[in-house]
C-alpha positions in Angstrom: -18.2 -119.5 -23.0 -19.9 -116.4 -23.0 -19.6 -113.7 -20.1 -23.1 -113.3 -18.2 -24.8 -110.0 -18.1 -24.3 -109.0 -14.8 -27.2 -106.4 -14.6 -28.9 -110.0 -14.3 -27.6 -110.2 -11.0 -29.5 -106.8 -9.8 -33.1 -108.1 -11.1 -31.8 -111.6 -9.8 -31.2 -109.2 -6.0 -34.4 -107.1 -6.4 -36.8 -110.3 -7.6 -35.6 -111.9 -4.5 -35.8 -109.5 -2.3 -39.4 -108.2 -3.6 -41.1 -111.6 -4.1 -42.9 -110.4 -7.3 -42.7 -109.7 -10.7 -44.9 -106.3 -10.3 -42.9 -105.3 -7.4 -39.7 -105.9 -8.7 -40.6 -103.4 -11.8 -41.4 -100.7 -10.1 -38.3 -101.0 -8.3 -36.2 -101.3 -12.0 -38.6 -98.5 -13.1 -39.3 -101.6 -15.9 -42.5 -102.3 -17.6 -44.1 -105.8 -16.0 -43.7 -107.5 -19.6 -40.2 -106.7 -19.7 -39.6 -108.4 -15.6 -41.3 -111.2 -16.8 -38.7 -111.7 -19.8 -36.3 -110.6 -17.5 -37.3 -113.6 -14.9 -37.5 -116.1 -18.1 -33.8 -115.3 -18.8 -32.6 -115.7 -15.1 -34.4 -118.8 -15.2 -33.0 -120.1 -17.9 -29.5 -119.0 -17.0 -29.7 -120.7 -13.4 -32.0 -123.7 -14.2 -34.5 -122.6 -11.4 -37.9 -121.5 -11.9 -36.9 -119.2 -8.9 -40.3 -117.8 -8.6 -43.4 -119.9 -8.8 -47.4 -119.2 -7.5 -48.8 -119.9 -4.3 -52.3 -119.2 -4.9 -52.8 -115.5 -5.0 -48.8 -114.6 -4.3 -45.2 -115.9 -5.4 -43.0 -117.7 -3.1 -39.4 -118.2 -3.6 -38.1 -121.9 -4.1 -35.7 -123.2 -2.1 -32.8 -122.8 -4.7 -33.5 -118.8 -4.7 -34.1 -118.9 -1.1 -30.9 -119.7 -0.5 -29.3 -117.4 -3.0 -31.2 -114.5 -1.2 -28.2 -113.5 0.7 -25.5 -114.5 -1.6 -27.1 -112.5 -4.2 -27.5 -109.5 -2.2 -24.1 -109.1 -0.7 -22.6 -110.2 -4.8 -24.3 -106.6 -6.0 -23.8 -104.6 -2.2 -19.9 -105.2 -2.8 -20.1 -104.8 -6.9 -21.8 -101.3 -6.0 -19.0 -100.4 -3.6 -16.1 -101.3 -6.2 -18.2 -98.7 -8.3 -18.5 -96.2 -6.3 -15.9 -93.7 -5.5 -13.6 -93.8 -2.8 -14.2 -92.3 0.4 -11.6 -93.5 2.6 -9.8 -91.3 4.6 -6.2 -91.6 4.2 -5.1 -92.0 7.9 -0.9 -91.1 7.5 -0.7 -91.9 11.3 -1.5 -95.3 11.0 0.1 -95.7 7.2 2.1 -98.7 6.3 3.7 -98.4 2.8 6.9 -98.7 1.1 7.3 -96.0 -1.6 10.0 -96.1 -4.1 11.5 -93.3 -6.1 13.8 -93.9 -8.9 16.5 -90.9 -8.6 19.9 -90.1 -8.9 22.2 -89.5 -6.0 22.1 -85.6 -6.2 18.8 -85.4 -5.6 19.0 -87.8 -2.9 21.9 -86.0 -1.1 19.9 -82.4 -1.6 16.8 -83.2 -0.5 17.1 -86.8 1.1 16.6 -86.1 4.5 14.7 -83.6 4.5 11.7 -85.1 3.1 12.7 -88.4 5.0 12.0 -86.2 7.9 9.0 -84.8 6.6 7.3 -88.1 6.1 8.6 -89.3 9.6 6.7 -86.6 11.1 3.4 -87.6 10.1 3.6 -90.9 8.5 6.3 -93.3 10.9 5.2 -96.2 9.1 6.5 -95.3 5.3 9.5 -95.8 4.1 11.1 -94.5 1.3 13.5 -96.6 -0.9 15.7 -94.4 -3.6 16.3 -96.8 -6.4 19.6 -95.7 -8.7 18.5 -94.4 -12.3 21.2 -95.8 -14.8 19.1 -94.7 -17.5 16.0 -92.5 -18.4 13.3 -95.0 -19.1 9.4 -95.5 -18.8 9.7 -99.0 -18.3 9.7 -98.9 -14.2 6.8 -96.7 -13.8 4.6 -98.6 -16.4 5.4 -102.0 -14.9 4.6 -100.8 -11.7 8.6 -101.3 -9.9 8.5 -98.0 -8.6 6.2 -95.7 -7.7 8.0 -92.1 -8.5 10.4 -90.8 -11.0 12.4 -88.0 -10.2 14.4 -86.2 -12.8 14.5 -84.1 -16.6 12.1 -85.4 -18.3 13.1 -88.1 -20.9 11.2 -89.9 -23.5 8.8 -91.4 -20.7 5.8 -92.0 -23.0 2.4 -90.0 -23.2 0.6 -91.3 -20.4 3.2 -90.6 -17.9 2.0 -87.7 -15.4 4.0 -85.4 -14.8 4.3 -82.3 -12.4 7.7 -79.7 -11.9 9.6 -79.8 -8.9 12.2 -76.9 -9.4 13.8 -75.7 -11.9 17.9 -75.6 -11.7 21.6 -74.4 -13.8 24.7 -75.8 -14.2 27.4 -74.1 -12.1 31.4 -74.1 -12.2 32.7 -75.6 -9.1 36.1 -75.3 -7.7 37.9 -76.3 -4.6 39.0 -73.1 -2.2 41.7 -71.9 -3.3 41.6 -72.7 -7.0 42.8 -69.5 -9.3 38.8 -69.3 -10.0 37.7 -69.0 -7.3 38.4 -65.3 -6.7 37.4 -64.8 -9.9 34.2 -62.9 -10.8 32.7 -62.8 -13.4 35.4 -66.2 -14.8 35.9 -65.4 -18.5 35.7 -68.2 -21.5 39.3 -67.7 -22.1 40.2 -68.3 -18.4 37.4 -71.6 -17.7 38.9 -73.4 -21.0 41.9 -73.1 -19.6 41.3 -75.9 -16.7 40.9 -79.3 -16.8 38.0 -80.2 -16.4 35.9 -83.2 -14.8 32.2 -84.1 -15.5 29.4 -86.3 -14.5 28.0 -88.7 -16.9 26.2 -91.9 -16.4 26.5 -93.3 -19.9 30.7 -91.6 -20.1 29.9 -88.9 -22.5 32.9 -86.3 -22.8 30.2 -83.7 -24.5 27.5 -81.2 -23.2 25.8 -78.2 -24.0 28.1 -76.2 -23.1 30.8 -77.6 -24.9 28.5 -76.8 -27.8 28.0 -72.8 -26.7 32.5 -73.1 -26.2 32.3 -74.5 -29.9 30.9 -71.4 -31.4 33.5 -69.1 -29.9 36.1 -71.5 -31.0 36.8 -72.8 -27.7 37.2 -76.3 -26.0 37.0 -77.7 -22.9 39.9 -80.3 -22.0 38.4 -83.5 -20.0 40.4 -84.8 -17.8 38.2 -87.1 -15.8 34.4 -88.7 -16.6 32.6 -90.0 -13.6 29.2 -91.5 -12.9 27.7 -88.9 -10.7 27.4 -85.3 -9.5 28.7 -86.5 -6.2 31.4 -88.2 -7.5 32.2 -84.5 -9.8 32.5 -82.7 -6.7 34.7 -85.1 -4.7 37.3 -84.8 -7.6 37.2 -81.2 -7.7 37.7 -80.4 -4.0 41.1 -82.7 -3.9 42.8 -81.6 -7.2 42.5 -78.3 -9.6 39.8 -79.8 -12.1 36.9 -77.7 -12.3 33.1 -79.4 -12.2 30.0 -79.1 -14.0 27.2 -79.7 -12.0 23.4 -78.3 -11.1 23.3 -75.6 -8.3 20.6 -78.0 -6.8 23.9 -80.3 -5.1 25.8 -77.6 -3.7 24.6 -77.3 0.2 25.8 -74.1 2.5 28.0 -76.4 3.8 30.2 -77.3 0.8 30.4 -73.5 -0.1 31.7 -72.2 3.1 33.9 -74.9 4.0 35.7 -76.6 1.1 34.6 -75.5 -2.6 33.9 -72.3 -4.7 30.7 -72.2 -7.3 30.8 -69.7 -9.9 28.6 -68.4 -12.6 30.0 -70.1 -16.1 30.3 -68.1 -18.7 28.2 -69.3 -21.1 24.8 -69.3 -21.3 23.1 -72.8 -20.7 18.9 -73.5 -20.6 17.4 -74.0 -17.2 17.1 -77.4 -16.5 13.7 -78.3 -15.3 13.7 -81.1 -13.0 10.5 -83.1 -12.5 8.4 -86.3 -10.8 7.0 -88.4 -12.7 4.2 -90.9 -12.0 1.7 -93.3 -14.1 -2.1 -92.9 -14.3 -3.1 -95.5 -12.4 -1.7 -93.9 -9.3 -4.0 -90.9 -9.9 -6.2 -91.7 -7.6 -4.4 -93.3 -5.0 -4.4 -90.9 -2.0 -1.3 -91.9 -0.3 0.5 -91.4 -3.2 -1.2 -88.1 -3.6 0.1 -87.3 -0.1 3.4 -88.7 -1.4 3.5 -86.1 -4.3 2.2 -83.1 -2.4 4.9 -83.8 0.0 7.6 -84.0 -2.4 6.3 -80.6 -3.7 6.4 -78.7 -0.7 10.0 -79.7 0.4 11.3 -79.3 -3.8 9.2 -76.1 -4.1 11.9 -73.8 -2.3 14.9 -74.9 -4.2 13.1 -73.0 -7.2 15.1 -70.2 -5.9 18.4 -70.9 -7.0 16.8 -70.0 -10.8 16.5 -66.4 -9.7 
C-alpha cells in the first residue's frame, strides 16, 4: 500500500471549507484546471464525489459534510506539529527527571550545588547521577540518559558537545606526609612513595608514568581503586600518595586532613565536558538543564590558572 499525499488533505480542507472549485484555487494560488484534477483525485481516493452541482452552485454531499470538521482540525494540528515551538518553558511548574551519566568526583564537587540550583527555580526536577563504568555513546543515542558528563571519549560524531572546565592532576597527601612541606616536590623525591591511583578498568599506567619513563623513573603502585573518592580515602589513612584532578579536592579536605601539591611533571590539561545528542537540541528544558550546568561548572575553570 502506498502512503497518501497528504497535501491532499489541505485541498481536501480548503474545497470543503470554500464550496467551489474556483474558490478553492484562488485560495491554493492554483489554476481552476489544476483544482478540478485535484477534486478528481480526492474523489477517487475517498470514493465520494464530494462536490456535486445544485443548479448554479456546489453543495457538499453528506459524506464531505461530515468530514468538514474532521478535515479541518487533521491539517490545524499537522500545521502546529510544523511549526516551531513557542511554548514557554515554565521551570516553576516543571516536572522532569533528568539523568546524567558521571562519575563520583564530579558528583561530590559539584553535586549539591547544582542540586540546589535547580531546587531554587525548578522544585519539581530531579536529578538522577547514573555511575559511568565506561566511556560509551551507547546511553545518550538510545535515549537512557539525558547528559554525559566527563573527557570526551570516542562518543560518535553526532554527539553535542560543550566544555565545562578545564582541570590537572595533582599529588595528594595526608597532613603530615614528608611531602607535604615540600615545595616544589622533586621527581626523585615523588618516585620515592608508594603510590595509589584511581582507575575504573585497574590500569597500573598513566601519563605520567610515561613523562617518569623518560627520565628513567618509576612510580611503585601499591594500591588500584575504582574511583577518585576511593584514591583520596586511602591516602589520608596511610603514606601512599594520590593522583587525582584538582576538581575533587574541596577547602575542606585541604585545611583539615590532606596536602595537594604541584607534581612534578608536566601533564595536559584535562578538559572535562557534557555531552548531549541532537535530538535534545531543541528541547528547552534541557536547554535550561545545560545552561545550568554551565554556570555552576564555569567557576571551577579557575583551578587551570
Amino acid at each position: 500500500m502506498t502512503d497518501p499525499d497528504l497535501n491532499l488533505l489541505i485541498a481536501l480542507d480548503v474545497l470543503l471549507a470554500e464550496i467551489s472549485v474556483a474558490g478553492a484555487a484562488r485560495r491554493l494560488g492554483l489554476s481552476a484546471s489544476a483544482m478540478s484534477r485535484t477534486l478528481s483525485r480526492l474523489r477517487a481516493v475517498t470514493g465520494d464525489p464530494l462536490l456535486v452541482r445544485a443548479g448554479r452552485k456546489m453543495v457538499l454531499t453528506p459524506y464531505a459534510d461530515g468530514l468538514r470538521e474532521r478535515t479541518h482540525h487533521a491539517v490545524s494540528d499537522a500545521r502546529s506539529l510544523l511549526r516551531p515551538s513557542t511554548n514557554t518553558l515554565q521551570l516553576a511548574t516543571l516536572e522532569r527527571t533528568f539523568t546524567l551519566r558521571t562519575n563520583d568526583g564530579f558528583v561530590e564537587t559539584f553535586g549539591a550545588a547544582l542540586i540546589a540550583a535547580a531546587a531554587a527555580v525548578a522544585p519539581g526536577v530531579c536529578l538522577r547521577f547514573a555511575p559511568k563504568p565506561e566511556k560509551s555513546a551507547e546511553p545518550l543515542r538510545e535515549g537512557l540518559i539525558d547528559i554525559e558528563i566527563g573527557v570526551l571519549g570516542e562518543m560518535g560524531p553526532e554527539v553535542r558537545l560543550q566544555a565545562l572546565f578545564r582541570d590537572r592532576f595533582v599529588g595528594v597527601v595526608r597532613k603530615g606526609h614528608p611531602l607535604a612541606a615540600e615545595t616544589p616536590v622533586s621527581k626523585a623525591r615523588y618516585v620515592s612513595f608508594s603510590h595509589v591511583i584511581a582507575s575504573r578498568r585497574g590500569k597500573l599506567r598513566g601519563p605520567v608514568d610515561d613523562v617518569l619513563a623518560e627520565s628513567g623513573l618509576q612510580r611503585k603502585i601499591a594500591a588500584v581503586v575504582p574511583g577518585f573518592s576511593a584514591a583520596l580515602a586511602v591516602a589520608e589513612a596511610s603514606d601512599l600518595v594520590a593522583l587525582v584532578p584538582a576538581s575533587c579536592l574541596n577547602n575542606t579536605m585541604l585545611s583539615g586532613r590532606l596536602v595537594a601539591f604541584a607534581l612534578p611533571v608536566k601533564t595536559a590539561e584535562i578538559t572535562v565536558s557534557q555531552m548531549w545528542h541532537p535530538r535534545l537540541d531543541a528541547d528547552a528544558a534541557h536547554r535550561w538543564l545545560r545552561q545550568l550546568l554551565l554556570s555552576v561548572c564555569r567557576p571551577q575553570n579557575t583551578l587551570s590558572s
